[in-house]
C-alpha positions, 0 to 999 in steps of 0.5 A: 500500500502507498503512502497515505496523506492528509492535506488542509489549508485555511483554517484561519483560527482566531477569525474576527467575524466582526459582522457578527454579534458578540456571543456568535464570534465567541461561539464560532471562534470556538468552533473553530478550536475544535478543527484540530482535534477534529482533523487530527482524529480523522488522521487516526482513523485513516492511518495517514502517515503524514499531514500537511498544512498549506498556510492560513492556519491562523488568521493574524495573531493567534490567541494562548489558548489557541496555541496550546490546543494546536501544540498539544494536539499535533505533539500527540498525534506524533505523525510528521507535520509540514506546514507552508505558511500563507498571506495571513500567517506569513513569517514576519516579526511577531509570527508564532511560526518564528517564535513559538517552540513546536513539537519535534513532528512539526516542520514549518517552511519559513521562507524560501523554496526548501526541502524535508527528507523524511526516510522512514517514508521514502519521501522528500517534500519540497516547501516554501513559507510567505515572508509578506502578505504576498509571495513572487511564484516560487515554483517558477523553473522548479524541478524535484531532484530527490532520491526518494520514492515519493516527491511533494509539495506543499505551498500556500498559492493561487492556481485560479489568478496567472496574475496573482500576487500570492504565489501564482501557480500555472499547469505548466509549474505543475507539468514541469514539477517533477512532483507527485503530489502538490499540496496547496492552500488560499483558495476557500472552494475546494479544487483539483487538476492533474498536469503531467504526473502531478495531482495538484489539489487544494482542500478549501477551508473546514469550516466556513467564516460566513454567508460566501462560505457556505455548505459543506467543507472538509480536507483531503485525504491522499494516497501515493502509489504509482498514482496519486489518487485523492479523496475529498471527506466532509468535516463535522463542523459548522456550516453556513446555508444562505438559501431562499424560500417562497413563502406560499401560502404557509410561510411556517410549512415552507420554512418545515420543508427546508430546515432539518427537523431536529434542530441546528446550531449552524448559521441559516441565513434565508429571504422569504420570496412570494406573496405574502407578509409573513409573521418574522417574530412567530416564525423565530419563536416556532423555529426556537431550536435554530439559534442561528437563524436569520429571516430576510422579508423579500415577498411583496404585498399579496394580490387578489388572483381572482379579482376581476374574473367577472369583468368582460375583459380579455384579463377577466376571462383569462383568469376566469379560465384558470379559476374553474380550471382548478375547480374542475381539475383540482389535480392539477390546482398547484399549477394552474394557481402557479400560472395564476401568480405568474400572470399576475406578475408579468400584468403588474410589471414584476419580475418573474424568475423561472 
């Protein structure tokens, strides 16, 4: 069997999330205090034999208490540990990666392109580390000249930008590699592609800082054989939904078909579309076990559908012919009380999304 990695980036631990109230910083800072337990037990359970960390692990300067967990849990998960940093953890005066004294496993690029033999595993894996908060394109005329089995990389870059400031990488840096595997970080979307003989990944943040992070997120895992092969795994953590709701004739049943029936402490931002004007304050008491639920009131003044079904006008007999269409067809109600809603829209000048 081949070597089995895993691979993360972003963490960005100690994040302001100044948008939020008090208590909820207090409350996602602590959730992001468990993403190193959290991955360091899924490195266990997957028998990886090696982690690596491609920059932004920490979000400006990181609290004590943030610190001691990350010291005691990579001390006590004892794998070898390489980490790149990014443009928010970058090697200056102050930065903890210079400063602070970490476990024997960890290994920090501090600078300039560098390597780390590692022979119990047959692997070299090549590293460099922001110095600023930007970062010329270090793999530019890089080749892997190692001994070992395996090649790696691992740097904190932007494969989207050609232009980027922040350590540009291209398909041709990748081809030209001589690398297994590229390991990369600052990019908060999950993403994959493979130039050459090289699987170039990035594994995205674990966890979401807010409504442009949404949904699931995770970490890499990574086994090297005669190809590298790449498994992106969802991580238990908090997650953010921005979603948009018509409210129909039920704003609280419309709510029911889209939250999850046990409740939820992750952040649920949702705007209500339709006609209608929903009662916000019963709905936050109804739906009291989601405390971090945000209603957004978008839905417009209701109309009456029928109104003018008995005037002698063309509009009159249309809407006459959808009201005892549903009478007669009940059916097929919904729809013809769809196109009912469509139509009056379109009469009155609104917009309609399809």
């Amino acid at each position: 069997m081949g070597l089995k990695i895993l691979h993360s980036a972003d963490w960005h631990l100690d994040s302001p999330f100044a948008s939020f109230p008090e208590d909820q910083r207090k409350w996602l800072q602590t959730q992001q205090r468990r993403i190193p337990g959290k991955i360091a037990d899924l490195c266990r359970r997957e028998k990886c034999s090696m982690m690596l960390l491609s920059g932004d692990i920490f979000d400006g300067k990181p609290s004590r208490e943030t610190l001691d967990i990350l010291k005691k849990t990579w001390e006590e998960i004892g794998i070898p540990i390489l980490i790149a940093p990014g443009n928010h953890d970058f090697c200056g005066p102050g930065s903890p990666w210079l400063e602070e004294a970490w476990p024997e496993n960890v290994h920090i690029f501090k600078g300039k392109l560098e390597s780390a033999a590692l022979p119990e595993l047959n692997c070299r894996v090549y590293g460099a580390g922001f110095q600023s908060m930007d970062c010329a394109a270090v793999l530019e005329g890089f080749r892997a000249a190692g001994e070992e089995r395996y090649a790696i990389g691992v740097f904190h870059g932007d494969p989207v930008q050609r232009n980027s400031p922040y350590n540009a990488i291209t398909n041709l840096q990748v081809r030209n590699s001589g690398l297994d595997y590229l390991a990369l970080g600052h990019i908060h979307k999950a993403g994959a592609f493979r130039s050459g003989n090289t699987l170039c990944a990035w594994p995205g943040c674990p966890m979401g800082r807010g409504w442009d992070e949404t949904g699931e997120k995770g970490v890499c895992i990574v086994t090297l054989d005669k190809e590298a092969q790449l498994q992106a795994v969802s991580l238990d953590t908090l997650r953010f939904y921005d979603l948009e709701v018509d409210v129909g004739s039920d704003a609280a049943l419309a709510l029911e078909a889209v939250l999850p029936g046990a409740g939820s402490k992750d952040f649920y931002r949702i705007t209500l579309t339709g006609w209608g004007k929903p009662d916000l304050a019963a709905l936050k008491q109804k739906f009291a076990a989601f405390p971090h639920l945000e209603l957004r009131d978008r839905t417009e003044e209701p109309v009456d559908l029928w109104g003018n079904t008995d005037q002698d006008t063309l509009e009159g007999l249309y809407f006459h012919m959808l009201r005892k269409a549903m009478e007669e067809q009940p059916e097929n109600a919904a729809r013809v009380q769809l196109a009912a809603e469509i139509s009056r829209k379109l009469l009155s000048g609104r917009e309609v999304a399809l």
